[in-house]
C-alpha positions, 0 to 999 in steps of 0.5 A, a space after each residue: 500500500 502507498 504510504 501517505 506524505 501527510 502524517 496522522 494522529 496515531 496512538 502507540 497501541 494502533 500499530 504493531 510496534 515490532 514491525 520496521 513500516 519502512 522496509 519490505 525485508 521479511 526478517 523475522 523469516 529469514 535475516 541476512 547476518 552478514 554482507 560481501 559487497 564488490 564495488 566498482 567506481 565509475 565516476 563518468 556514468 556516476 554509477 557503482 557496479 556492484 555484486 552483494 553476497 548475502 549470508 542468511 540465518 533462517 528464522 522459519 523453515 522452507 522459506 520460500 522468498 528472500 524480501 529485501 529493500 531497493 531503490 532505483 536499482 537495476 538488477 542484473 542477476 541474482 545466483 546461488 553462492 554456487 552460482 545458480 541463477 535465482 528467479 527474481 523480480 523488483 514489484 511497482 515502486 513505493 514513492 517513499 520506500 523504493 522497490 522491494 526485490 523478491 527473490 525466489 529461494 531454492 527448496 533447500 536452504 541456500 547459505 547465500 545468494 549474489 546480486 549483480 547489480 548497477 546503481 542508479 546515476 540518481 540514487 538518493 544515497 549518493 553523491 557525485 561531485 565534480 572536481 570543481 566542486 571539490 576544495 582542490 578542484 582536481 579531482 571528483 568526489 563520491 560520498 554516500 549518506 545512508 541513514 534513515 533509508 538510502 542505503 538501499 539506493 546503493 546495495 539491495 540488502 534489508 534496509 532496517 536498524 532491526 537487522 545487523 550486519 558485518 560485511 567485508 568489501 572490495 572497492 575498485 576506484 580510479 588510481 590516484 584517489 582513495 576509498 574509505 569506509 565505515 570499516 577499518 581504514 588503512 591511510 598507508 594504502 597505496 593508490 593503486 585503485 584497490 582497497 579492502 575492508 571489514 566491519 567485523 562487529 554488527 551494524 544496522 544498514 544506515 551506519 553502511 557508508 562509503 567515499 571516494 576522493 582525493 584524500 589525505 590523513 593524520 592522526 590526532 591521537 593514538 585512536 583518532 585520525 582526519 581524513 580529508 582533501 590536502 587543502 583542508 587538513 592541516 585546519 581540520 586536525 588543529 579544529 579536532 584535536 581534542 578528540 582522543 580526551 571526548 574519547 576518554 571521558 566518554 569511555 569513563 562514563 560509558 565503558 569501553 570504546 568497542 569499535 577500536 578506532 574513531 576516525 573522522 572524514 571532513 566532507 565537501 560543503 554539500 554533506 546534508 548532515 552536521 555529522 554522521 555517526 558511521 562506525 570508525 569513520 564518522 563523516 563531518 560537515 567541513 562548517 564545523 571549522 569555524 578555527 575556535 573550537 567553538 562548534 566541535 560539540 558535534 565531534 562529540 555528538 558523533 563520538 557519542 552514538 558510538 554508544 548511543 546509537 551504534 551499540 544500543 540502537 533504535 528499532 524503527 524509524 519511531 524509536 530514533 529518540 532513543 539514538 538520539 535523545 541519550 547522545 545528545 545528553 551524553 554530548 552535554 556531559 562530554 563537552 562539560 568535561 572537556 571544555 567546561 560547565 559554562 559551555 555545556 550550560 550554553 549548549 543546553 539552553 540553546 537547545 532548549 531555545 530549539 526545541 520552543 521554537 519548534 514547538 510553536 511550530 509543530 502540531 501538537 499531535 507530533 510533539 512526543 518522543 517517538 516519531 510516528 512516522 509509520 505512514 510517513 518519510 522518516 526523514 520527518 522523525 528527525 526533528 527537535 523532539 527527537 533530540 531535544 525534547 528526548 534530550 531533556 527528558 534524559 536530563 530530567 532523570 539525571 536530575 531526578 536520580 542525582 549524577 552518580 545514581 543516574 550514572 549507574 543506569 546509563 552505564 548498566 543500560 548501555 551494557 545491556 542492550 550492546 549491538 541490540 535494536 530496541 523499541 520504545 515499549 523494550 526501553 519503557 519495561 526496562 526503566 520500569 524496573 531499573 528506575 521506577 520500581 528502584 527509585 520509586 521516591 524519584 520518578 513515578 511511572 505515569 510521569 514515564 509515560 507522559 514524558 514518552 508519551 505526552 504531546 508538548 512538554 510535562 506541565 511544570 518543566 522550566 528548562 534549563 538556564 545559565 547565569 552566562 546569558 544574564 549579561 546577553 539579556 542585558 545587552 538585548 534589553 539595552 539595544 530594544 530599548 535604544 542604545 546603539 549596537 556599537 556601544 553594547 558589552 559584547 566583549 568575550 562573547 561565545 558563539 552560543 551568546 550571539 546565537 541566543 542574542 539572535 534567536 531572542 530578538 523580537 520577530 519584528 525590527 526595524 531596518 534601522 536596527 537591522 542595519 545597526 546590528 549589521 554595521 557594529 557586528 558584521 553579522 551579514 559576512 559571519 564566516 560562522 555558518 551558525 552564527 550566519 545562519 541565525 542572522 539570515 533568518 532574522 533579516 529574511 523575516 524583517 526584508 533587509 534586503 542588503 543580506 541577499 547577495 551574501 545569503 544566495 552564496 551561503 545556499 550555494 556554498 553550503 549544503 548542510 540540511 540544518 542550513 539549508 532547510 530553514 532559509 528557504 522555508 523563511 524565504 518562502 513565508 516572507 515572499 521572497 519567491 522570486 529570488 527563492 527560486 533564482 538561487 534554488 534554480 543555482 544552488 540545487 545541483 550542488 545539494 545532496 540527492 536527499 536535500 534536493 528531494 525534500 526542498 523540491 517537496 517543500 518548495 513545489 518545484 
C-alpha cells in the first residue's frame, strides 16, 4: 500500500510496534547476518557496479522468498553462492520506500545468494561531485549518506536498524584517489585503485557508508585520525584535536570504546548532515571549522552514538529518540568535561531555545518522543523532539536520580542492550524496573509515560538556564530599548551568546536596527555558518534586503540540511519567491540527492 506524505494522529497501541513500516525485508523469516559487497567506481556514468553476497540465518523453515529493500536499482542477476541463477523480480515502486526485490529461494536452504547489480546515476544515497566542486578542484568526489533509508539506493540488502550486519568489501576506484569506509581504514594504502575492508562487529544498514576522493590523513591521537582533501587538513586536525580526551571521558562514563578506532572524514560543503555517526569513520560537515573550537560539540555528538546509537540502537524509524535523545545528553556531559560547565550550560539552553521554537511550530499531535512516522518519510522523525525534547527528558532523570545514581543506569543500560535494536515499549519495561520500581521516591511511572508519551512538554518543566546569558539579556534589553549596537558589552562573547542574542530578538525590527546590528557586528559576512545562519533568518523575516547577495552564496556554498532547510522555508513565508527560486534554480545541483528531494517537496518545484 502507498504510504501517505501527510502524517496522522496515531496512538502507540494502533500499530504493531515490532514491525520496521519502512522496509519490505521479511526478517523475522529469514535475516541476512552478514554482507560481501564488490564495488566498482565509475565516476563518468556516476554509477557503482556492484555484486552483494548475502549470508542468511533462517528464522522459519522452507522459506520460500528472500524480501529485501531497493531503490532505483537495476538488477542484473541474482545466483546461488554456487552460482545458480535465482528467479527474481523488483514489484511497482513505493514513492517513499523504493522497490522491494523478491527473490525466489531454492527448496533447500541456500547459505547465500549474489546480486549483480548497477546503481542508479540518481540514487538518493549518493553523491557525485565534480572536481570543481571539490576544495582542490582536481579531482571528483563520491560520498554516500545512508541513514534513515538510502542505503538501499546503493546495495539491495534489508534496509532496517532491526537487522545487523558485518560485511567485508572490495572497492575498485580510479588510481590516484582513495576509498574509505565505515570499516577499518588503512591511510598507508597505496593508490593503486584497490582497497579492502571489514566491519567485523554488527551494524544496522544506515551506519553502511562509503567515499571516494582525493584524500589525505593524520592522526590526532593514538585512536583518532582526519581524513580529508590536502587543502583542508592541516585546519581540520588543529579544529579536532581534542578528540582522543571526548574519547576518554566518554569511555569513563560509558565503558569501553568497542569499535577500536574513531576516525573522522571532513566532507565537501554539500554533506546534508552536521555529522554522521558511521562506525570508525564518522563523516563531518567541513562548517564545523569555524578555527575556535567553538562548534566541535558535534565531534562529540558523533563520538557519542558510538554508544548511543551504534551499540544500543533504535528499532524503527519511531524509536530514533532513543539514538538520539541519550547522545545528545551524553554530548552535554562530554563537552562539560572537556571544555567546561559554562559551555555545556550554553549548549543546553540553546537547545532548549530549539526545541520552543519548534514547538510553536509543530502540531501538537507530533510533539512526543517517538516519531510516528509509520505512514510517513522518516526523514520527518528527525526533528527537535527527537533530540531535544528526548534530550531533556534524559536530563530530567539525571536530575531526578542525582549524577552518580543516574550514572549507574546509563552505564548498566548501555551494557545491556550492546549491538541490540530496541523499541520504545523494550526501553519503557526496562526503566520500569531499573528506575521506577528502584527509585520509586524519584520518578513515578505515569510521569514515564507522559514524558514518552505526552504531546508538548510535562506541565511544570522550566528548562534549563545559565547565569552566562544574564549579561546577553542585558545587552538585548539595552539595544530594544535604544542604545546603539556599537556601544553594547559584547566583549568575550561565545558563539552560543550571539546565537541566543539572535534567536531572542523580537520577530519584528526595524531596518534601522537591522542595519545597526549589521554595521557594529558584521553579522551579514559571519564566516560562522551558525552564527550566519541565525542572522539570515532574522533579516529574511524583517526584508533587509542588503543580506541577499551574501545569503544566495551561503545556499550555494553550503549544503548542510540544518542550513539549508530553514532559509528557504523563511524565504518562502516572507515572499521572497522570486529570488527563492533564482538561487534554488543555482544552488540545487550542488545539494545532496536527499536535500534536493525534500526542498523540491517543500518548495513545489
Amino acid at each position: 500500500m502507498p504510504l501517505e506524505n501527510q502524517q496522522t494522529r496515531v496512538e502507540p497501541t494502533a500499530w504493531d510496534l515490532t514491525r520496521d513500516y519502512h522496509s519490505f525485508a521479511n526478517s523475522d523469516q529469514v535475516q541476512v547476518t552478514h554482507l560481501s559487497l564488490a564495488l566498482k567506481v565509475d565516476f563518468v556514468t556516476r554509477t557503482l557496479l556492484g555484486e552483494a553476497m548475502l549470508s542468511l540465518r533462517y528464522f522459519e523453515p522452507q522459506v520460500a522468498e528472500l524480501w529485501l529493500d531497493s531503490r532505483d536499482l537495476h538488477i542484473l542477476s541474482v545466483t546461488t553462492n554456487t552460482r545458480a541463477p535465482l528467479e527474481f523480480m523488483l514489484e511497482a515502486p513505493n514513492e517513499i520506500l523504493g522497490q522491494k526485490l523478491v527473490i525466489k529461494l531454492p527448496e533447500e536452504e541456500c547459505e547465500r545468494v549474489c546480486i549483480h547489480y548497477r546503481t542508479s546515476p540518481e540514487a538518493e544515497g549518493l553523491q557525485w561531485l565534480m572536481p570543481e566542486q571539490t576544495a582542490g578542484k582536481q579531482l571528483p568526489y563520491l560520498f554516500s549518506q545512508s541513514q534513515p533509508i538510502n542505503a538501499r539506493s546503493w546495495i539491495p540488502l534489508q534496509d532496517t536498524p532491526k537487522v545487523r550486519i558485518t560485511f567485508d568489501a572490495h572497492v575498485e576506484v580510479p588510481k590516484g584517489m582513495r576509498a574509505v569506509m565505515s570499516a577499518m581504514n588503512n591511510p598507508d594504502t597505496p593508490l593503486e585503485g584497490r582497497f579492502q575492508f571489514e566491519m567485523e562487529k554488527p551494524i544496522p544498514t544506515h551506519l553502511l557508508a562509503l567515499a571516494v576522493g582525493d584524500l589525505a590523513f593524520q592522526a590526532i591521537g593514538a585512536r583518532s585520525g582526519v581524513y580529508t582533501e590536502p587543502c583542508m587538513l592541516t585546519d581540520a586536525a588543529t579544529e579536532f584535536a581534542d578528540t582522543e580526551h571526548m574519547l576518554d571521558v566518554a569511555q569513563s562514563l560509558l565503558g569501553p570504546y568497542a569499535w577500536g578506532r574513531y576516525d573522522m572524514i571532513i566532507l565537501p560543503p554539500s554533506f546534508p548532515f552536521g555529522g554522521m555517526e558511521n562506525p570508525r569513520l564518522a563523516f563531518l560537515t567541513p562548517t564545523l571549522i569555524a578555527g575556535d573550537k567553538s562548534l566541535v560539540s558535534t565531534v562529540a555528538h558523533e563520538l557519542a552514538h558510538s554508544w548511543t546509537g551504534n551499540l544500543v540502537s533504535n528499532a524503527t524509524w519511531r524509536d530514533l529518540w532513543l539514538n538520539e535523545g541519550f547522545t545528545t545528553y551524553f554530548t552535554n556531559r562530554i563537552v562539560e568535561e572537556v571544555y567546561g560547565k559554562e559551555q555545556a550550560e550554553l549548549e543546553w539552553v540553546i537547545e532548549f531555545g530549539r526545541l520552543q521554537e519548534e514547538m510553536a511550530a509543530l502540531p501538537l499531535h507530533r510533539q512526543t518522543l517517538p516519531a510516528n512516522v509509520q505512514q510517513a518519510d522518516p526523514n520527518l522523525a528527525f526533528n527537535r523532539f527527537t533530540y531535544d525534547k528526548a534530550s531533556m527528558f534524559v536530563h530530567e532523570l539525571e536530575h531526578r536520580l542525582g549524577r552518580a545514581e543516574f550514572d549507574k543506569f546509563l552505564f548498566a543500560y548501555v551494557q545491556h542492550f550492546a549491538f541490540k535494536a530496541i523499541t520504545t515499549e523494550v526501553f519503557v519495561e526496562y526503566v520500569k524496573v531499573a528506575l521506577v520500581e528502584a527509585y520509586p521516591d524519584k520518578i513515578s511511572e505515569a510521569e514515564l509515560l507522559e514524558w514518552i508519551y505526552g504531546e508538548g512538554l510535562p506541565q511544570g518543566y522550566a528548562g534549563p538556564t545559565s547565569r552566562s546569558l544574564d549579561k546577553v539579556d542585558t545587552a538585548l534589553d539595552d539595544f530594544l530599548q535604544g542604545k546603539a549596537a556599537s556601544e553594547l558589552k559584547v566583549q568575550g562573547w561565545r558563539v552560543h551568546h550571539w546565537q541566543y542574542f539572535l534567536t531572542q530578538l523580537p520577530e519584528v525590527l526595524s531596518q534601522v536596527q537591522l542595519m545597526d546590528l549589521d554595521d557594529s557586528f558584521k553579522l551579514t559576512q559571519s564566516s560562522n555558518a551558525e552564527i550566519a545562519c541565525d542572522w539570515f533568518r532574522v533579516a529574511i523575516r524583517n526584508h533587509y534586503d542588503p543580506v541577499l547577495p551574501a545569503l544566495s552564496a551561503y545556499l550555494q556554498r553550503i549544503g548542510r540540511g540544518k542550513f539549508v532547510r530553514p532559509l528557504y522555508a523563511e524565504l518562502q513565508v516572507a515572499g521572497y519567491h522570486t529570488e527563492l527560486q533564482q538561487i534554488y534554480a543555482s544552488a540545487r545541483t550542488g545539494y545532496h540527492p536527499s536535500i534536493q528531494v525534500q526542498l523540491d517537496r517543500m518548495l513545489k518545484v
